[in-house]
PyMOL Python script that loads the backbone (N, CA, C, O; Angstrom):
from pymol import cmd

cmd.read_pdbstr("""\
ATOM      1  N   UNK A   1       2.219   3.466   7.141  1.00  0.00           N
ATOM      2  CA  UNK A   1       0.931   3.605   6.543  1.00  0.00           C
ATOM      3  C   UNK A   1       0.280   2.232   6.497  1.00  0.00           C
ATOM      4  O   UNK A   1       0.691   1.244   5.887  1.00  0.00           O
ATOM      5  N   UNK A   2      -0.856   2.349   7.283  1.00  0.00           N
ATOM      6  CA  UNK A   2      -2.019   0.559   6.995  1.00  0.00           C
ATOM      7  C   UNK A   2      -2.319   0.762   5.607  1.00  0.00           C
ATOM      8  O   UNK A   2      -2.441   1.847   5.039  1.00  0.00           O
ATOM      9  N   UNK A   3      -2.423  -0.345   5.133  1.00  0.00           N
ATOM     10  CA  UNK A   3      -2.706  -0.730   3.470  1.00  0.00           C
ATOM     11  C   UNK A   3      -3.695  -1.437   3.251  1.00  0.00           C
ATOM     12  O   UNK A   3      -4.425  -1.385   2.261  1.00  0.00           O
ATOM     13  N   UNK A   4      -3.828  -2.620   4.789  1.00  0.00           N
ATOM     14  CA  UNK A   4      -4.985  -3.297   4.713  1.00  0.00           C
ATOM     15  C   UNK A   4      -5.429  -3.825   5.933  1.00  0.00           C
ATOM     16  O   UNK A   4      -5.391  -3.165   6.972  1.00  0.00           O
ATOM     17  N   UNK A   5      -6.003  -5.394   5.848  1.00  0.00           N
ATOM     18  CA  UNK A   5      -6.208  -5.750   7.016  1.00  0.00           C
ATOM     19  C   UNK A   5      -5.789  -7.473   6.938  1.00  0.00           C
ATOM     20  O   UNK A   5      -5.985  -8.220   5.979  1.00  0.00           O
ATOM     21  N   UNK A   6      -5.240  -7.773   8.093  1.00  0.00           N
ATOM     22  CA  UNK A   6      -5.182  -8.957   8.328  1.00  0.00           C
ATOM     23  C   UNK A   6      -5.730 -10.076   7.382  1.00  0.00           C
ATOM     24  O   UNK A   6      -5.230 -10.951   6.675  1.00  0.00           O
ATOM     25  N   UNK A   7      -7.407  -9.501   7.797  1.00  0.00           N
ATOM     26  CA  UNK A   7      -8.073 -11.006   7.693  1.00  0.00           C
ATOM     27  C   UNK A   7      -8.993 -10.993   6.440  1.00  0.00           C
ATOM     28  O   UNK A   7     -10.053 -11.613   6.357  1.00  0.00           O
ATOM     29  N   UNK A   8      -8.314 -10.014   5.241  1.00  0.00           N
ATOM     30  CA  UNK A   8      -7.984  -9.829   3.814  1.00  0.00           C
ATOM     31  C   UNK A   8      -7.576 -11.075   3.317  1.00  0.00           C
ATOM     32  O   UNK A   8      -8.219 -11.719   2.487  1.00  0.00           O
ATOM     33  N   UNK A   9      -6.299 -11.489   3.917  1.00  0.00           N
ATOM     34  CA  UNK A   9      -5.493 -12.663   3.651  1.00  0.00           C
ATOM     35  C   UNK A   9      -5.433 -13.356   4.585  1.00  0.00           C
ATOM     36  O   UNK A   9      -4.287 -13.726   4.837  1.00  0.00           O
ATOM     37  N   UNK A  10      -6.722 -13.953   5.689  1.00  0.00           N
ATOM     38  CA  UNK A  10      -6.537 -14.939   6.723  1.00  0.00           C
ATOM     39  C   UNK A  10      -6.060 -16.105   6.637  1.00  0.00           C
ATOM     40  O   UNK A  10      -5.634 -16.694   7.631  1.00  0.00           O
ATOM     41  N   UNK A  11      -6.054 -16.760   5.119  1.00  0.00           N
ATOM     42  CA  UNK A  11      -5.279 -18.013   5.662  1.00  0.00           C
ATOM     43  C   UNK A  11      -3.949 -18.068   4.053  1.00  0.00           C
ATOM     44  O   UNK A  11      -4.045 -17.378   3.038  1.00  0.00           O
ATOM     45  N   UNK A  12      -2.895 -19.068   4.354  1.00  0.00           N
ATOM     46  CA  UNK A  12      -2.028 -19.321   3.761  1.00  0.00           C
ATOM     47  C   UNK A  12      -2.925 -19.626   2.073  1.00  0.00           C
ATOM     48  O   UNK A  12      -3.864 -20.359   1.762  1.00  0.00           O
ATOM     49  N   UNK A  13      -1.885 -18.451   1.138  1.00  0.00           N
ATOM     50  CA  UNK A  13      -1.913 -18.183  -0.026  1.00  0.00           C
ATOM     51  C   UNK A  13      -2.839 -17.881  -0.372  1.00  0.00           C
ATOM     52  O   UNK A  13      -3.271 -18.439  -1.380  1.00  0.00           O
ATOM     53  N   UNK A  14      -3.666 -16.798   0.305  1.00  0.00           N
ATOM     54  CA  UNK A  14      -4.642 -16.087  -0.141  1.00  0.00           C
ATOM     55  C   UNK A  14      -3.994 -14.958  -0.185  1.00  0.00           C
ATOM     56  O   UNK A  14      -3.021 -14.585   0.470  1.00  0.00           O
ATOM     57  N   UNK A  15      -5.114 -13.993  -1.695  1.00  0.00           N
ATOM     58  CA  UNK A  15      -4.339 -13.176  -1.967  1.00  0.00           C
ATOM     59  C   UNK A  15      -5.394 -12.280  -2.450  1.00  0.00           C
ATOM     60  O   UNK A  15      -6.461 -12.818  -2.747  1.00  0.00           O
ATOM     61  N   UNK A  16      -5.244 -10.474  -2.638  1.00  0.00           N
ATOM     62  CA  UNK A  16      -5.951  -9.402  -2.277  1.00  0.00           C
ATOM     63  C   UNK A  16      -5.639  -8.442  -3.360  1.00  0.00           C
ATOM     64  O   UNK A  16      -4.687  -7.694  -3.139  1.00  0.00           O
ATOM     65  N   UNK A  17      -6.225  -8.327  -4.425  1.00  0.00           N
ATOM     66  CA  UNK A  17      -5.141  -7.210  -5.183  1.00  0.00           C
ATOM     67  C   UNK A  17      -6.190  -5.667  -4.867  1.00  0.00           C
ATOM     68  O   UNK A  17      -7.419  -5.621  -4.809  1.00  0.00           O
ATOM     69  N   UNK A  18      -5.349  -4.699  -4.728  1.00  0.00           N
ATOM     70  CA  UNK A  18      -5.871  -3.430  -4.490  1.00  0.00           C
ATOM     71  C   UNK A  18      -5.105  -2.503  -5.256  1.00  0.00           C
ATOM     72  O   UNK A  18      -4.176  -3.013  -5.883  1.00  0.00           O
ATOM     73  N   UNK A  19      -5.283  -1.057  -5.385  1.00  0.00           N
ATOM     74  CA  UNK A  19      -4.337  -0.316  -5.971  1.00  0.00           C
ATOM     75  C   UNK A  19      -4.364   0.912  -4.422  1.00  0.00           C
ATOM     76  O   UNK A  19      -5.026   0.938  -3.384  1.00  0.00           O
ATOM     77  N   UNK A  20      -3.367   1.708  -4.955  1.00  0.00           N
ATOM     78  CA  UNK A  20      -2.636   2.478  -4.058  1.00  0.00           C
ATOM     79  C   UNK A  20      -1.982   3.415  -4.462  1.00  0.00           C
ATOM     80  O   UNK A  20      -0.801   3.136  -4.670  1.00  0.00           O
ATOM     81  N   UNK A  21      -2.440   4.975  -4.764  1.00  0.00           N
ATOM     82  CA  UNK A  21      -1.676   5.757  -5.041  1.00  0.00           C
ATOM     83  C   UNK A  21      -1.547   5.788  -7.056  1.00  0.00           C
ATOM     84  O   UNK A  21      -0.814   6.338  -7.878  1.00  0.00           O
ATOM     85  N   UNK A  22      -2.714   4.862  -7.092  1.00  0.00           N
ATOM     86  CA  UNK A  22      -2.189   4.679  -8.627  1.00  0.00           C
ATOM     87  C   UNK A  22      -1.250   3.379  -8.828  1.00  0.00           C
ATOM     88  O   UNK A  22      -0.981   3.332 -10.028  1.00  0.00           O
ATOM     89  N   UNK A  23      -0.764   2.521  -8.280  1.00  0.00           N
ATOM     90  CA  UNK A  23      -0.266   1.492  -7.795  1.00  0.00           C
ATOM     91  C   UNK A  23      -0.662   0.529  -8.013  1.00  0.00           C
ATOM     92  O   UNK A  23      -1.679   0.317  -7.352  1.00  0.00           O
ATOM     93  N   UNK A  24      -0.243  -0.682  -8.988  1.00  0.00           N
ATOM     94  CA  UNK A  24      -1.780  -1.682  -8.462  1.00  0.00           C
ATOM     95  C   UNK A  24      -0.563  -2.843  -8.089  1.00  0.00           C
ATOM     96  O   UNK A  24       0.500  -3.107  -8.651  1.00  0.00           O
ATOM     97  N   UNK A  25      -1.271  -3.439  -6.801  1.00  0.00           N
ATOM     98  CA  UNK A  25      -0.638  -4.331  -5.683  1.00  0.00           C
ATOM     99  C   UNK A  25      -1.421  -5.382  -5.746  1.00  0.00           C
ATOM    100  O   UNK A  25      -2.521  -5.567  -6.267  1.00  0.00           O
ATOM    101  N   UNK A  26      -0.405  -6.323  -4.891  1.00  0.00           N
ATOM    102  CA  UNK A  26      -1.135  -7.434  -4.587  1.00  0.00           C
ATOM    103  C   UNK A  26      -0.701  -7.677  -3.060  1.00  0.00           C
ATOM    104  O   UNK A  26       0.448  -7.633  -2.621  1.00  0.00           O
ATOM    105  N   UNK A  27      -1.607  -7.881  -2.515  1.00  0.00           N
ATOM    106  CA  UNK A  27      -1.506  -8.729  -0.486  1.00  0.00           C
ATOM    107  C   UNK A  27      -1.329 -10.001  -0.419  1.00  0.00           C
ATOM    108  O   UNK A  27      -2.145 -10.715  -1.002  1.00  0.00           O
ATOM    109  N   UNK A  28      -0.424 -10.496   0.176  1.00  0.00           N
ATOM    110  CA  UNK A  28      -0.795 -12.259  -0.066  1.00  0.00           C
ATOM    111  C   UNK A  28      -0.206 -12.446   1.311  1.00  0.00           C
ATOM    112  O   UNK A  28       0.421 -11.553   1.881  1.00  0.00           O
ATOM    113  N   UNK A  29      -0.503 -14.017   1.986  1.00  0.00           N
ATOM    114  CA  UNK A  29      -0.092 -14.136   3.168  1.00  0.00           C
ATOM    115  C   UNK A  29       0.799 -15.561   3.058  1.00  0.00           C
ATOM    116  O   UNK A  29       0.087 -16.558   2.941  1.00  0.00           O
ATOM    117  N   UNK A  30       2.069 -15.776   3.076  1.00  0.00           N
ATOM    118  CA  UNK A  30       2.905 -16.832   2.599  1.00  0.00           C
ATOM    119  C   UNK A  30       2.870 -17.934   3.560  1.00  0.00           C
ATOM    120  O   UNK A  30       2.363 -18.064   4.674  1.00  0.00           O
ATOM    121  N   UNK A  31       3.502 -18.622   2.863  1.00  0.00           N
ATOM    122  CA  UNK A  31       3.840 -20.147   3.634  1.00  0.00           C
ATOM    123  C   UNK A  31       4.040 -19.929   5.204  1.00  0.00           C
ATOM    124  O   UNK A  31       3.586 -20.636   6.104  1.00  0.00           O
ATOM    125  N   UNK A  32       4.916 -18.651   5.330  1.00  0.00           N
ATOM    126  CA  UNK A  32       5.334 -18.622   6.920  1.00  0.00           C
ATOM    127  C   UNK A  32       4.286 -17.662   7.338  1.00  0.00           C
ATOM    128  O   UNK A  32       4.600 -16.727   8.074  1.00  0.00           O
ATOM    129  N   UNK A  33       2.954 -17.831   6.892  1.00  0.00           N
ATOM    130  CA  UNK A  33       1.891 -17.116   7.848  1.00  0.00           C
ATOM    131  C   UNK A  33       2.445 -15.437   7.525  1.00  0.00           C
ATOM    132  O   UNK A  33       1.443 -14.739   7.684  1.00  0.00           O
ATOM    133  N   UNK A  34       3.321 -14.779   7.242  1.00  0.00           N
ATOM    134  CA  UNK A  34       3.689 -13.472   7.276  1.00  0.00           C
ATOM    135  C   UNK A  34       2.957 -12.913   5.622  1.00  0.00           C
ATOM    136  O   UNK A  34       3.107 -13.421   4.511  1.00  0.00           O
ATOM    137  N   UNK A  35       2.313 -11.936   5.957  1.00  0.00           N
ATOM    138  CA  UNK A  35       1.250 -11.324   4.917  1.00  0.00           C
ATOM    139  C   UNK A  35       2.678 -10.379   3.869  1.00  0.00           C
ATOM    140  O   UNK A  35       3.347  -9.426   4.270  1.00  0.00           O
ATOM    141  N   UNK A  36       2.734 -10.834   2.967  1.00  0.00           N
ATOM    142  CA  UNK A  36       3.746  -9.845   1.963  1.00  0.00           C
ATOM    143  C   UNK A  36       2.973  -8.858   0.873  1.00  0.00           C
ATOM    144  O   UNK A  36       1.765  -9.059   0.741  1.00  0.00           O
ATOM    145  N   UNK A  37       3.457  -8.026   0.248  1.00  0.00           N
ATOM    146  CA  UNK A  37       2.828  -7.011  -0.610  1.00  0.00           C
ATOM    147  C   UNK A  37       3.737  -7.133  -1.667  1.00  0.00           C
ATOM    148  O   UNK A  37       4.914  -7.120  -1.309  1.00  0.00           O
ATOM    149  N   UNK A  38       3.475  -7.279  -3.174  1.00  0.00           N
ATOM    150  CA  UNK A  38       3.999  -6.957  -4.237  1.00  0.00           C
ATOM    151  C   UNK A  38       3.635  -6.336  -5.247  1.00  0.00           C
ATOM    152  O   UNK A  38       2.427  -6.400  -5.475  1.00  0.00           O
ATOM    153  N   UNK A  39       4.335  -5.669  -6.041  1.00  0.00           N
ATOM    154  CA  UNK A  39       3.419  -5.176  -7.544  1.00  0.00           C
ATOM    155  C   UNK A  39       2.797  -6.145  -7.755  1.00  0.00           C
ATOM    156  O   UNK A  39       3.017  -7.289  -7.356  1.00  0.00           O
ATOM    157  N   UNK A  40       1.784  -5.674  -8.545  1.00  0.00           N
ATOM    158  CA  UNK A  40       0.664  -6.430  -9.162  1.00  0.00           C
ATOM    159  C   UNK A  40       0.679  -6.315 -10.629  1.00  0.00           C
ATOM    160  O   UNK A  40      -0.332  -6.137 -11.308  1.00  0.00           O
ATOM    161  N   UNK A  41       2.164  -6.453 -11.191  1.00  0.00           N
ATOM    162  CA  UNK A  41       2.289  -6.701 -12.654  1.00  0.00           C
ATOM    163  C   UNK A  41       3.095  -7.232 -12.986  1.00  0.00           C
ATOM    164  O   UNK A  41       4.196  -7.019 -12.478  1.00  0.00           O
ATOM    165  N   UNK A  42       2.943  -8.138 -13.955  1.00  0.00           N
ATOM    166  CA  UNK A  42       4.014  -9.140 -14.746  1.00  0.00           C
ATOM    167  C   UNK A  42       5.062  -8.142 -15.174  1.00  0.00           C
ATOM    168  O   UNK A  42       4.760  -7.081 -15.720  1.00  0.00           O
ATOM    169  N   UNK A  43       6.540  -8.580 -14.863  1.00  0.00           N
ATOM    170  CA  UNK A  43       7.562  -7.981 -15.490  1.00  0.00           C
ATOM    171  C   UNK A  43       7.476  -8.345 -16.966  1.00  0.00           C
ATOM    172  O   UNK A  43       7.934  -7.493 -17.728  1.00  0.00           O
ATOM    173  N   UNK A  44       7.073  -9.232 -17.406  1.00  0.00           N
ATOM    174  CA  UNK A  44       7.399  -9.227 -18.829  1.00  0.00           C
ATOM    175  C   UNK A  44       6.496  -8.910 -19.554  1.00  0.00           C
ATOM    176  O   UNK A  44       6.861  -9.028 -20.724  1.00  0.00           O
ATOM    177  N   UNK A  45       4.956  -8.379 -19.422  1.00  0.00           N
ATOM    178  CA  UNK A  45       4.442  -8.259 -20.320  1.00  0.00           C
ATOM    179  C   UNK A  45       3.539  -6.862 -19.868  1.00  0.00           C
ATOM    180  O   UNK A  45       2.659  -6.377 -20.578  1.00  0.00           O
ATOM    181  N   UNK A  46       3.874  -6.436 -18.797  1.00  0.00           N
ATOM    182  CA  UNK A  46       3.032  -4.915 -17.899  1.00  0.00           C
ATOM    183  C   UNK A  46       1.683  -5.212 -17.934  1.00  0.00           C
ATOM    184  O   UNK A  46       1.018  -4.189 -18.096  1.00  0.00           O
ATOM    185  N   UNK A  47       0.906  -6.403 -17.829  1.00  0.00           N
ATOM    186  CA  UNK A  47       0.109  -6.757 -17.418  1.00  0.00           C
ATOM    187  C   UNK A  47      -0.303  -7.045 -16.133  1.00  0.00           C
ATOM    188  O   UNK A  47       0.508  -7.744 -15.526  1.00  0.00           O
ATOM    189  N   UNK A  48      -1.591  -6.648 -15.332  1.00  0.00           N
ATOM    190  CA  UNK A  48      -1.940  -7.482 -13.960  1.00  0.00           C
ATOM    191  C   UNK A  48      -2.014  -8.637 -13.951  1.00  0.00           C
ATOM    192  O   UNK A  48      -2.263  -9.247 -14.990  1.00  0.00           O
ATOM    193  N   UNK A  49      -1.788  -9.358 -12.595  1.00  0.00           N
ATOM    194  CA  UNK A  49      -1.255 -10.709 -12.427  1.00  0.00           C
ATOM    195  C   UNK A  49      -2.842 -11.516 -11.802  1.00  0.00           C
ATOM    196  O   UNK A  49      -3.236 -12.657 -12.041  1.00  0.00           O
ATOM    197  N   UNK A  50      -3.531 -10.384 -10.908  1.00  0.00           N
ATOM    198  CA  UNK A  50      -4.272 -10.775  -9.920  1.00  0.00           C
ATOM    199  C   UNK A  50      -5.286 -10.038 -10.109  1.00  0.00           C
ATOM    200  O   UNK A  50      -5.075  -8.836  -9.940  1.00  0.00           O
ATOM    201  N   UNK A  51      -6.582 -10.415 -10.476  1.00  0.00           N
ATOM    202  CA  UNK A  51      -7.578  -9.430 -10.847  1.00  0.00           C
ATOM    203  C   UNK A  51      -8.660  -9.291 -10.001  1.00  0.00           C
ATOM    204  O   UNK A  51      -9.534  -8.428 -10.085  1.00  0.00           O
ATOM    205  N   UNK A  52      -8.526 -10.574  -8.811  1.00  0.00           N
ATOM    206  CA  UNK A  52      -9.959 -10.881  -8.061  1.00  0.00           C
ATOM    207  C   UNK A  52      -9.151 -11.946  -6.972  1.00  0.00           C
ATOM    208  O   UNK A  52      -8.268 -12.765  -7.223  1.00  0.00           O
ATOM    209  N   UNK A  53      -9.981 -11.515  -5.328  1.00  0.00           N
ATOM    210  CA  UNK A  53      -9.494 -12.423  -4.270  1.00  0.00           C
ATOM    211  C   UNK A  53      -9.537 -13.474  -4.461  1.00  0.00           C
ATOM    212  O   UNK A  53     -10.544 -13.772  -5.102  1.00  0.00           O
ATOM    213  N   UNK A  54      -8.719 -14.536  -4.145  1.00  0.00           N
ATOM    214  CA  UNK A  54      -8.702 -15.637  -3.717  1.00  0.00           C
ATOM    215  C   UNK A  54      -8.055 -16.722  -2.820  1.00  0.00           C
ATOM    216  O   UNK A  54      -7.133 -16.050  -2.359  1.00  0.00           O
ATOM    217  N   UNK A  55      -7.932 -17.822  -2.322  1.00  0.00           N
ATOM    218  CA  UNK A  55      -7.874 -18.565  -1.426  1.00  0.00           C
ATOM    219  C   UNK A  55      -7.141 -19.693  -1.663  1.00  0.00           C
ATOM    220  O   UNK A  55      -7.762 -20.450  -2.410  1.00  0.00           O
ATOM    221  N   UNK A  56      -5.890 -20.189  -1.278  1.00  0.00           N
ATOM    222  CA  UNK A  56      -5.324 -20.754  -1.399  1.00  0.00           C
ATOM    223  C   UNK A  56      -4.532 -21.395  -2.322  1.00  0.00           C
ATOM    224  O   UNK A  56      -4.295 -22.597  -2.437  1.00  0.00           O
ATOM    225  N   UNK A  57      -4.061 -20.241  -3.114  1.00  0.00           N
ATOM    226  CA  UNK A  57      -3.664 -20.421  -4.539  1.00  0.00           C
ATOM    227  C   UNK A  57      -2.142 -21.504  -3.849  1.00  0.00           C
ATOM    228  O   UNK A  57      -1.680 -21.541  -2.708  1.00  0.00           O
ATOM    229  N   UNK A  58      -1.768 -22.179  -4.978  1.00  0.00           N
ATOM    230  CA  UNK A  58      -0.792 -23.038  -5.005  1.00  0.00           C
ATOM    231  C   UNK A  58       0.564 -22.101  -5.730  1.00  0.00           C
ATOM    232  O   UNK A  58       1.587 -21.882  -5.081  1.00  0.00           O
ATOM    233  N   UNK A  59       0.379 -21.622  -7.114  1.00  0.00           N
ATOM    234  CA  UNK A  59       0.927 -20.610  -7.404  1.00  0.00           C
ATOM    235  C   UNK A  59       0.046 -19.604  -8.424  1.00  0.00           C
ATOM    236  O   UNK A  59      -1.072 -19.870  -8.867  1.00  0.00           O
ATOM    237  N   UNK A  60       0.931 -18.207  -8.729  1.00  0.00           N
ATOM    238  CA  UNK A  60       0.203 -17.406  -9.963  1.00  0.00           C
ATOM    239  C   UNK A  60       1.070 -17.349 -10.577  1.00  0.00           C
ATOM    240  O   UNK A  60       2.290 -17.257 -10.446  1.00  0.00           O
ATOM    241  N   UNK A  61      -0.274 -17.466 -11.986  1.00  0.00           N
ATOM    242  CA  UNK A  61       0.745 -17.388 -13.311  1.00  0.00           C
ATOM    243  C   UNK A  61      -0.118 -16.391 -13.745  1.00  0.00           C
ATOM    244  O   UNK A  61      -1.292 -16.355 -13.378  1.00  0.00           O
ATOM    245  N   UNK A  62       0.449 -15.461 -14.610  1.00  0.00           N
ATOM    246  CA  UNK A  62       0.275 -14.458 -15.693  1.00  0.00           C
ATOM    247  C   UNK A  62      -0.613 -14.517 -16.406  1.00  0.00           C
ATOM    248  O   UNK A  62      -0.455 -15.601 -16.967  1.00  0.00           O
ATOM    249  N   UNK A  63      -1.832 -13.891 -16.941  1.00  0.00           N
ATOM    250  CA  UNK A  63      -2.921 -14.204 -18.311  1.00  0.00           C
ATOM    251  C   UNK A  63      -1.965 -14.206 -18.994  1.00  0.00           C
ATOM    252  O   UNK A  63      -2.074 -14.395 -20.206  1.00  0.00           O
TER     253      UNK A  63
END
""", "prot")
cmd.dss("prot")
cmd.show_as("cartoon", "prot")
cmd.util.cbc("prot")
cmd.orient("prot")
């Protein structure tokens, strides 16, 4: 199943949050250029991590 597109996350540590199925995800494209998908919620507090695209994050932290 496509989820997204490439050039969502064209360059290193940009990142895409969408939901899916009721799902809410995040797209990001890592250090090695390879685009990864993760939940889009803090394990410790069931909060979203990622609320809005952006570009070259260094890292994410949690509200």
């Amino acid at each position: 199943m496509a989820i997204g597109f490439a050039h969502q996350v064209a360059g290193t540590s940009d990142v895409h949050p969408f939901t899916l199925v009721d799902i809410p995800l995040v797209m990001m494209r890592g250090d090695d250029g390879i685009v990864h998908v993760f939940h889009n919620i803090c394990p410790y507090d069931a909060y979203p991590v990622v609320f809005d695209d952006a570009s070259g994050l260094k890292e994410i932290i949690a509200p």
